[in-house]
N, C-alpha and C positions, 0 to 999 in steps of 0.2 A: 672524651679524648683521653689517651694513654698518656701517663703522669710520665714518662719518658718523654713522648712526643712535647707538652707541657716544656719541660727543664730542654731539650734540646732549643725551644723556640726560645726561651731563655737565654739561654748561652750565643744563641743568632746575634739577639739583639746585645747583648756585653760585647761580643766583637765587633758590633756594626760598629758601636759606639766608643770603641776603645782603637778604631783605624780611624774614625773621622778625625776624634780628636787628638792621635799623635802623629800618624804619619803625616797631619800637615807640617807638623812641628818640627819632626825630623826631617823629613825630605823634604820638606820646600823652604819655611819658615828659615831655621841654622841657616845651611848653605847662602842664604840672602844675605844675610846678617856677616856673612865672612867664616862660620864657625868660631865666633869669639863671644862670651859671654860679654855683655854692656848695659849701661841703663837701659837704653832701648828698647833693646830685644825681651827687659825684663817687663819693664812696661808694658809691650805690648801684649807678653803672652800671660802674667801674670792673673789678668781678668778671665781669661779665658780659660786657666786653669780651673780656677777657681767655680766659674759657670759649671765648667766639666764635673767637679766635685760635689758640687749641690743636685748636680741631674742624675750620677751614680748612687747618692747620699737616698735621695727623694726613691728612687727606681730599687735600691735594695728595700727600701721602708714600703715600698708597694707590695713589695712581693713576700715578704714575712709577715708584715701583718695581720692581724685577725680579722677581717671584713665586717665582724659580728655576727653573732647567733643569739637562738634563742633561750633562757637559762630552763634549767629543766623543772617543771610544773608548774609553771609562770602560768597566769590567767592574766585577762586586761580586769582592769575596774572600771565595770559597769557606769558608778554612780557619777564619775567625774568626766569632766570634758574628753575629749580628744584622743578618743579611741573608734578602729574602724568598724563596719559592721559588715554583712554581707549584703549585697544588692536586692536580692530575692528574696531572703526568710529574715533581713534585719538581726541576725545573731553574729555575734562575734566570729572576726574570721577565722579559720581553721584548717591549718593542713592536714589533709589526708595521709603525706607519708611522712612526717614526720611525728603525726601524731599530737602534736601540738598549737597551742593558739599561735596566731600570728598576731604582734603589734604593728603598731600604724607603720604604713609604707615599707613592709618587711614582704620580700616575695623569696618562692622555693627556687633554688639554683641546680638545673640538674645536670650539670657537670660536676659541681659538691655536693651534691645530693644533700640539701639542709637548706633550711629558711638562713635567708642573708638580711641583716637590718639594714633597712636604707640600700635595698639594691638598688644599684644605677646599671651595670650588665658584667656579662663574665668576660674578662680580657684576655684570649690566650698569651699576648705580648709579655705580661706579667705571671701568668698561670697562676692564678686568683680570682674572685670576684673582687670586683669594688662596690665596697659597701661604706658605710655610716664610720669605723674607722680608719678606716685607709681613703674616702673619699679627697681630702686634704694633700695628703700626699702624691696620687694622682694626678692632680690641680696643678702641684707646684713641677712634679714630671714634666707632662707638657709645658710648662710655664719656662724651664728651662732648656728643654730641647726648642725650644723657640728662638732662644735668648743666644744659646750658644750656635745652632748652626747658621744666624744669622751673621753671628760676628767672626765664626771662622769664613764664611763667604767673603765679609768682608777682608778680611787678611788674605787669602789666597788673592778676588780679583785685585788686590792692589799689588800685589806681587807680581800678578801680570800686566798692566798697564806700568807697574815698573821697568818689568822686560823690553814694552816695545818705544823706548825711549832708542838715541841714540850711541848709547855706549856700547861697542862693540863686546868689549872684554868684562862685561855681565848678562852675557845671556846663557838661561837656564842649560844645564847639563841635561842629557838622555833623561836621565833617574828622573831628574825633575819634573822634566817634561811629561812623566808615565804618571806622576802619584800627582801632578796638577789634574790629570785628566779625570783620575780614578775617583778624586776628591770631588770632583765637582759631578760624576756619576753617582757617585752617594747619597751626598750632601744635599743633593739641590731636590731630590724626589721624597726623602726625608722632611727636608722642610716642609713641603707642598702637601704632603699628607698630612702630619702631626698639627701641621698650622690650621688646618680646615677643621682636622678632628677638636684643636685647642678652641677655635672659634663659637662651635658650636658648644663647648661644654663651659665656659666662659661666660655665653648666653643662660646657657640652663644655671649657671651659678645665681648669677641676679634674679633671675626668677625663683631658685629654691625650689627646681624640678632636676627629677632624676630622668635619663632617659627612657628609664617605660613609664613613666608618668609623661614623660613628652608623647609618645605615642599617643596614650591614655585623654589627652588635652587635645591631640589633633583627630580622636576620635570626637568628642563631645563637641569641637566644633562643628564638626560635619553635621551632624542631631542638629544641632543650631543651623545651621543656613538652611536646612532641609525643613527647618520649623517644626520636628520631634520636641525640640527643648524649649526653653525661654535659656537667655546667655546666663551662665554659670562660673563661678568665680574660684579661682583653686583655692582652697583653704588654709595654704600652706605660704600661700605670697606675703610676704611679711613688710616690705620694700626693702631696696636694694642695699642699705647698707646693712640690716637685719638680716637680708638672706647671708651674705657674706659674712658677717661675725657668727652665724651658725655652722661655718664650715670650717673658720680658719678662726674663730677667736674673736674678744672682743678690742683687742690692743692690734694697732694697724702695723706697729714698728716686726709685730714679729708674723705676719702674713706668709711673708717669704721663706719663713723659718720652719723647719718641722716640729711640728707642736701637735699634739693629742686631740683631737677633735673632740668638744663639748658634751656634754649631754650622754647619755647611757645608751640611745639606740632605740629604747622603749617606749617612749614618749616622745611628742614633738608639739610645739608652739603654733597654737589655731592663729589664723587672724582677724581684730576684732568684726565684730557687724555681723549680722541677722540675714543678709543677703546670701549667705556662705553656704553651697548643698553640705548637708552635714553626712552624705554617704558618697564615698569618693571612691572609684567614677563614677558617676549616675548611672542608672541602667537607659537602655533603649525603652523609654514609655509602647513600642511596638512588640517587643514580646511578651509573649505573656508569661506569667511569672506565678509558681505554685507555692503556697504559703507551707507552714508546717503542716497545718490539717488536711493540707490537697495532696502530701508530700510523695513522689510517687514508689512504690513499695515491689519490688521483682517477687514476680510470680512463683510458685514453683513447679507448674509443671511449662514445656517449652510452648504447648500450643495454645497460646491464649492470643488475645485481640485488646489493644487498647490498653484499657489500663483493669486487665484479671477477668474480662467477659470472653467467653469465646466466639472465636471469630465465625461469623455467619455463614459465609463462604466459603470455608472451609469443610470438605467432604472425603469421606475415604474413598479409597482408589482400589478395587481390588477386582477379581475375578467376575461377579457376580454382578457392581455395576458395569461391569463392560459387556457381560452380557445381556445386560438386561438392554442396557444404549445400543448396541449392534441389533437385537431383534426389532427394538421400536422404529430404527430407521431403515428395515429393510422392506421393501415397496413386493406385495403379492398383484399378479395378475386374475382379474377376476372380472365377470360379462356384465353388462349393462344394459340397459334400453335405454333406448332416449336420446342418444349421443351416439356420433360419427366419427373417426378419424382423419376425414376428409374434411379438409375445408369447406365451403358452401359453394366456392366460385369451380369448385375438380368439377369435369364432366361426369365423372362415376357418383357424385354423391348422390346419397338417397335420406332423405329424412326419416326418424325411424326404427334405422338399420343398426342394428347389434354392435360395435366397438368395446374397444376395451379401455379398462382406467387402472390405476393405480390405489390401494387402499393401504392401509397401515396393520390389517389384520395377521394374526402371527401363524393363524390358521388356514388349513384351505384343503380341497379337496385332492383326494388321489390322481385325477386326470390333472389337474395345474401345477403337482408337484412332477410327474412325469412330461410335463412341456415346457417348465421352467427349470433351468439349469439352478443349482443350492451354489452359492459364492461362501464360502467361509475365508474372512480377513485374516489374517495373522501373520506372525512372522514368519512362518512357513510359508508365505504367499498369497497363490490363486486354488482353490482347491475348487474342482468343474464336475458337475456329475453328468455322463453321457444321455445324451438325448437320441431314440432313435428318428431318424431321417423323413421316414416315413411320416411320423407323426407329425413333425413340422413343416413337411407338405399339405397335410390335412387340414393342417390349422391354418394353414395359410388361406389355404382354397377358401376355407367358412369365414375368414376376417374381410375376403374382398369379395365376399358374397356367390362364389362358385360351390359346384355340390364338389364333393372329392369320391374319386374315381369315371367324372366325365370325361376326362384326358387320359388318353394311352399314350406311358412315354416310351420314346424313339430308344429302340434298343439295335445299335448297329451291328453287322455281321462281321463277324472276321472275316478277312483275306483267303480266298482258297490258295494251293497252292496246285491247281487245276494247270492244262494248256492252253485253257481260254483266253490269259489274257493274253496271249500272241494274235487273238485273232482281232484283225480291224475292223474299221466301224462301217466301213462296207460290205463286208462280210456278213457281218450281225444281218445286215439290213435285207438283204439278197432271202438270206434263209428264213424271214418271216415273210 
């Protein structure tokens, strides 16, 4: 995404949030109130100031801070706990474009093109990743887009159950009535969203899963009910009040508070017990998986088979097998004994009798290359060599057993242009 596009989606969301939360205040809220400052009106709108301020506070801190990366020439240690490995070859994980190790539950974000610690996913809303230091701040985001468009709901629908009482001489002006509506167009599909999205990241907090490890868990289930696995425990679940003092701290009073998330990003806290897969996420026991020694190595030339043998079926293509394949399939006619062309049930058969067959030979005599027409395939077409006529009258007569030349053919006369044919056929008949 274009870092423009990015800061525009930004600036959406400051306006959204900067109309929810005044125009009720101006346009609906005052005008109720008489236009007159009172405890009341301070009362009321005070908390909701203040809500307003923590969700701008928390939403600026989203969007500056560092999500974490990876520091440069960083390795994991091998010898101690709690480091990832890879699925296949059991070695440390490694990205490829970054060039670097990756530590535990750190993946590459390619929208910022860099490993993110503790990725949870990339937010356009914010135009950041959320990662392992900003996760907190995120948390309390939604925590207070909850808080507040709930309690501005509430101010607005009491405004309006205020309206439909009976006193004439308080009911809402035009204006009012526009930015009652508007509000509650905004407001209420805001909530509905943010609330689903707060609900489910709320969950993953108690558990101390991010969202592609939520994936990641609804994959290894599946291996599990399909019975690929035996049931596997996340390593990272610590319980519920431990997942939460790893995001927000260990002091409950300042949860609410923006505060620096724990921990360095590099390391993360196993939890106890021997039942734990120590490689996270398990692979599918179904594929099969190449160790270093099997490791597979690109060839270099392009025509190879497998893994560096050449491929068996593979043959060249060129002039010479084509023609070598066009002559072996090309059928010569040549005389036989023994066999008929006739069925047994034709009245002309004779047992015996001379027919002809088909053979594969590439050669043949001067009389069967003058009775059989030469076909040459190509893209040029049909290429026919002329046959005289005669000759395959000949051959005809000798295949169905006649001599050739026992038949004189019918050679008609032309037309005279005589006065005979005036004359009729009584005529004819009288003078012989």
């Amino acid at each position: 995404m274009h870092p423009w596009i990015g800061r525009l989606i930004v600036n959406f969301v400051l306006c959204l949030i900067c109309f929810i939360a005044y125009s009720s205040q101006i346009f609906i809220i005052w005008p109720w109130y008489g236009r007159e400052l009172s405890i009341e009106l301070i009362t009321l709108l005070l908390p909701f100031n203040l809500l307003v301020a923590m969700l701008l506070w928390n939403y600026f801190l989203c969007i500056v801070t560092d999500p974490g990366h990876v520091p440069e020439h960083w390795k994991p240690d091998t010898h101690s706990e709690g480091y990832e490995v890879k699925k296949l070859t059991g070695a440390p994980r490694y990205c490829r474009v970054c060039e670097k190790y990756k530590p535990p539950r750190a993946h590459h974000c390619r929208s910022c093109n860099r490993c993110v610690l503790r990725m949870d996913h990339h937010c356009p809303w914010i135009n950041n990743c959320v990662g392992h230091f900003n996760y907190g701040h995120f948390l309390r985001f939604l925590f207070y887009v909850d808080l507040a468009c709930s309690y501005h709901l509430a101010m607005v629908t009491s405004r309006v159950f205020d309206t439909m009482g009976k006193r004439y001489w308080d009911e809402p002006s035009s204006i009012e009535l526009v930015f009652t509506i508007l509000n509650y167009v905004a407001c209420v599909p805001v909530l509905m969203a943010v609330g689903a999205f707060s609900l489910y990241h709320f969950y993953c907090l108690l558990g101390n899963t991010t969202t592609i490890e939520g994936w990641e868990k609804d994959k290894v289930a599946t291996m599990v009910r399909r019975g690929k696995l035996r049931e596997v425990k996340f390593p990272y679940h610590l319980g519920k009040r431990k997942n939460i003092e790893s995001v927000f701290g260990k002091n409950p009073l300042l949860w609410c508070w923006p505060t620096v998330t724990p921990g360095t990003g590099l390391k993360y806290e196993i939890a106890d017990g021997e039942e734990h897969q120590p490689v996270w996420p398990p692979r599918d026991p179904t594929h099969s998986s190449a160790g270093p020694e099997t490791e597979f190595i690109l060839p270099s030339s392009p025509w190879t088979y497998e893994n560096g043998s050449v491929n068996p079926d593979l043959k060249p293509y060129n002039s010479n097998l084509r023609n070598a394949a066009s002559s072996s399939k090309r059928r010569r006619q040549q005389h036989t004994t023994g066999s008929s062309a006739l069925p047994p049930y034709h009245p002309d058969y004779q047992a015996g009798r001379d027919t002809i067959v088909y053979s594969s030979d590439t050669d043949s005599s001067g009389e069967d290359d003058a009775t059989n027409p030469f076909i040459r395939r190509g893209s040029e077409g049909y290429e026919v060599r002329p046959v005289d006529r005669e000759d395959l009258l000949s051959q005809y007569l000798r295949e169905i057993g006649e001599e050739p030349g026992r038949y004189h053919r019918y050679i008609p006369y032309p037309d005279s242009e005589s006065d005979d044919d005036d004359i009729t056929l009584a005529q004819t008949i009288n003078k012989k």
